[in-house]
C-alpha positions, 0 to 999 in steps of 0.5 A: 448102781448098788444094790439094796444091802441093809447092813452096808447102809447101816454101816454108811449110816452110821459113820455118817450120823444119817439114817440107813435110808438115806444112806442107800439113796447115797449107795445107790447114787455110787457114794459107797465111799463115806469120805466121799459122801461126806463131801457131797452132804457138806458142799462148802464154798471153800471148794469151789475149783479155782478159776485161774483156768478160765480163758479171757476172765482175767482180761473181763476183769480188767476192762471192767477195772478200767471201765469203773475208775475212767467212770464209763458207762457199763451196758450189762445185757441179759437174756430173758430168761431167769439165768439171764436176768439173774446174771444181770441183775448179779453183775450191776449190783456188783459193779455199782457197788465197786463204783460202776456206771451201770445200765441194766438191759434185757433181750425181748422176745418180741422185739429182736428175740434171744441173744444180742440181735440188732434190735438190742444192739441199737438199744445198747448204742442209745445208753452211750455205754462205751462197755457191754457185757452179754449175760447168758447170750452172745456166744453165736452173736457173731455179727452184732459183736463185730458191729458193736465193736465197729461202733467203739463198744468193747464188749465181754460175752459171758455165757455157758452156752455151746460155742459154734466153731467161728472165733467170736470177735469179742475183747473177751469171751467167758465161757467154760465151753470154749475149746481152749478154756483150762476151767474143768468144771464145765457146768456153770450157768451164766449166773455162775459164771457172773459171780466169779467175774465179779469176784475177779473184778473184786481181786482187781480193784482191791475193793470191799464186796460180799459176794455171798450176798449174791447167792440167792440169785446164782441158785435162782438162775443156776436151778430154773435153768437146769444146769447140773446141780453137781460139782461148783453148782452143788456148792453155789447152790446149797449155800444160795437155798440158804439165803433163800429160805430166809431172804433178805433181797426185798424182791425175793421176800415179796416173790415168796408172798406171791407164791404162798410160801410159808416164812421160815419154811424149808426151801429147795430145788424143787421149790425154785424149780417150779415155784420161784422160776415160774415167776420170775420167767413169766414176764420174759414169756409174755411181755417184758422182762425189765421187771424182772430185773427191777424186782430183784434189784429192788430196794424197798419193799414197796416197788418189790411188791409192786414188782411182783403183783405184776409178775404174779398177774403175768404168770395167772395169763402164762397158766391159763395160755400154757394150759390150753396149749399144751391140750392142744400139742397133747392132741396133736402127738397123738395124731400125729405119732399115733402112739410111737414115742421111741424117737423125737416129737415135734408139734406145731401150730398157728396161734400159738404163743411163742414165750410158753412152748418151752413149758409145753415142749416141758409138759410133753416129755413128762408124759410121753418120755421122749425129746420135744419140740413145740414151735409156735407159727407167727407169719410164716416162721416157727419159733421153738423150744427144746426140752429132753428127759434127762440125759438125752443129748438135745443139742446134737440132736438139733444140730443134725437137723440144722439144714432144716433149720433157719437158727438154733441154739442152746445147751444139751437140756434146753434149746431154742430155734426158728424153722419156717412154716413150710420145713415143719414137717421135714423137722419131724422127720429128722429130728425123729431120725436124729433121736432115734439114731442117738437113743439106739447109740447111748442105749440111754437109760433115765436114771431118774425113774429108778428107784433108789430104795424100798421102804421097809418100816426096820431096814429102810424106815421113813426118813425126816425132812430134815434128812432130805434136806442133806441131798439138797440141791435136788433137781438136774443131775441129783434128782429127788429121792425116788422111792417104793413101798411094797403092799402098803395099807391103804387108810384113805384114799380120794380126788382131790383139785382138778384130777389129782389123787390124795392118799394115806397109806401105812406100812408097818407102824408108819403112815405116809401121806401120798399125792398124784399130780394128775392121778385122780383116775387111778383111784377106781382101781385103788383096793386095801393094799398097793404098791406105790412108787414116788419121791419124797419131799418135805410134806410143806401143808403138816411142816415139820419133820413130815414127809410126803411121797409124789407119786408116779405109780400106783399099782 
């Protein structure tokens, strides 16, 4: 970490045409170098790591070839997640532009549950495809494989998921996470992963495909599913927040008009993080996640409205759900834990709806910092969601607790699994063993919570939206701008919402709009002068070159 120097921001500032303030966000993430933050400001396409590493690509891409001109019918079947239905969506719009035969399909979770279960399996015999291809599933889905393939369907898994150790019994097998794929950058998410087949697809048809008009959905799925915004996911990403913000897919445009997004307006990972993704999760959460698909394949602005009024009354259901239970997990933690968070939470109950403990298991670690669990109870067996701070390996955690466990999966963020009702509070006991024993091995620190410069009206000066802009993709892996102003002058400070807290506060000449999710009680201790520490964002409700702070801390 590089300690506050204003000289050398001056320094990096100026050689990079950026302000010093930005230029010590970039000190303090290590990119002292300014070759080296130059290319991380300016991510391009032409840098993506070449594919040719990737085990079994070639081979998808030439089944899929073969499927296109014998005109087979092409089953794509995704998970109901955005990753999943994006990747869905980016493979049959490819494939049906080179000439395939496609039939889009989705997992439920409340008919067969995630990945290729038999349930799905009979859905994908029924189309007649004699080809499937998994999306963001399949990875463990071992026995319908096989029995896909006993049916006379090949099948190509595509998938960014950890691999169990058993060979799977696929034609071909995506995934960068095998033990034997050379591809070196591990990060893709499924909807990554999906666009470089159809480019592979591309090279072997010889046919005539803009790959860049699919971007918009690599970065939906690529950020809703907290894959590291690092590496190719920095370049597929900035250049998909591109079309993004002026969107040209009907689906998206009408998504936007839902969610009161300003045309024309800045748009970043923050924005598709907790704005877009949402949405687009909220039918897979509460019913069926075909409309998502249909809304981002949509074709006229008509059915992509209609698409989306629906989503949009789905995701009003999901908040109203979401909040009550999550009152009701907070309750729980602090009976059950009794205050002790230094290891790992798990909370359970009857009644609860499977499709949003992944949200609350989301909401719970934002307030008690530690990894969750949250598992809703139906007829005897638990179906639950993982979520962790940053930098917390929750796969491990999950598999060391695995004999408790009916299935899991997932990655190290974001994990799923099925317990039965009667395991539960042997779950909480070792998986609070497991993460204790992992955070006391890692001596994890939460980069995210440090603060990556102080705001001083000469050295470190306010920076413009358009300055933030530059660090954008934001979110996993390149968290927002955390910032501190040392007894700034408090100018107006109120209770804004439902608990929520506005402020302006001033130091020096500069005036900073200030907003705390939440923070509506720290008002009563509020005098003429705080410090306060936060991210910055673009200010969205002034636009422009305005800037807000969000704030965590008010002291």
């Amino acid at each position: 970490m590089a300690a506050n120097d204003p000289s050398a921001a001056q320094e990096l500032g100026r050689a990079l045409g950026i302000s010093p303030t930005i230029a010590q966000v970039l000190m303090h993430r290590g990119l002292q170098d300014p070759a080296a933050a130059r290319e991380y400001l300016e991510p391009r396409l032409s840098g993506l790591t070449i594919p040719d590493g990737m085990i079994d690509r070639g081979a998808a891409a030439d089944r899929l070839a073969r499927a296109i001109r014998a005109r087979e019918r092409i089953a794509v079947f995704g998970d109901y997640d955005v990753d999943g239905t994006t990747s869905t969506a980016i493979l049959c719009d490819a494939l049906e532009q080179m000439g395939g035969d496609v039939v889009a399909l989705v997992a439920s979770r409340f008919a067969g549950g995630y990945g290729l279960s038999a349930p799905a399996l009979e859905r994908v015999r029924a189309t007649g495809a004699t080809l499937l291809v998994t999306c963001d599933c399949g990875s463990s889905d071992h026995p319908r494989v096989a029995a896909a393939r006993a049916a006379g369907i090949d099948v190509i898994v595509v998938d960014h998921h950890l691999v169990p150790a058993e060979p799977l019994p696929a034609n071909a097998f995506l995934n960068p996470h095998r033990p034997d794929c050379a591809f070196p950058y591990k990060g893709l998410s499924s909807a990554g992963l999906a666009l470089s087949l159809a480019a592979a697809v591309r090279a072997v048809l010889g046919a005539k495909l803009d790959l860049r008009e699919l971007l918009d959905l690599v970065a939906l799925g690529t950020i809703a599913d907290v894959a590291p915004l690092d590496g190719d996911n920095r370049r597929l990403v900035r250049a998909g927040l591109v079309r993004l913000a002026q969107p040209t897919r009907p689906g998206l445009v009408a998504l936007r008009e839902q969610a009161r997004m300003r045309a024309g307006g800045s748009l970043g990972g923050i924005d598709v993080a907790f704005r877009l993704a949402p949405r687009l999760n909220a039918a897979g959460r509460l019913g069926d996640p075909a409309i998502t698909v249909a809304l981002l394949r949509a074709r006229s602005m008509v059915d992509a409205r209609a698409h989306a009024i629906a989503i949009e009354a789905l995701n009003d259901e999901r908040k109203a759900i979401t909040r009550r239970i999550t009152e009701e997990a907070v309750a729980q933690v602090r009976e059950v834990y009794a205050g002790r968070h230094d290891g790992g939470i798990v909370v359970a109950s009857e009644g609860w709806h499977r499709g949003v403990v992944g949200i609350v298991a989301a909401r719970l670690v934002d307030l008690f910092d530690a990894p969750v669990l949250a598992i809703a109870i139906e007829d005897g067996v638990g179906h639950g969601s993982g979520r962790t701070p940053a930098g917390f390996p929750l796969y491990d955690a999950i598999k060391t607790c695995r004999d408790e466990l009916i299935t899991f999966g997932g990655h190290q963020a974001a994990a799923g699994l099925s317990v039965r009702a009667t395991r539960v509070d042997a779950l909480r006991g070792a998986f609070d063993d497991a993460c204790r024993t992992l955070r006391a091995q890692r001596g994890d620190v939460d980069t995210s919570k440090r603060i990556d410069v102080v705001l001083d009206a000469s050295s470190y000066p306010l920076p413009r939206a358009s300055e933030l802009a530059l660090l954008e993709p934001l979110g996993a892996s390149n968290h927002e701008p955390v910032v501190a102003v040392h007894g700034a002058r408090v100018e107006d400070a109120q209770p804004v919402g439902d608990g929520h807290l506005k402020m302006v506060v001033r130091f020096g000449g500069t005036k900073l709009r200030c907003f705390g999710w939440e923070m509506g009680a720290s008002l009563e201790r509020i005098g003429r002068q705080v410090d306060v520490v936060g991210t910055l964002r673009p200010d969205d409700w002034t636009g422009g070159e305005a800037v807000e702070l969000r704030l965590t801390a008010v002291l």
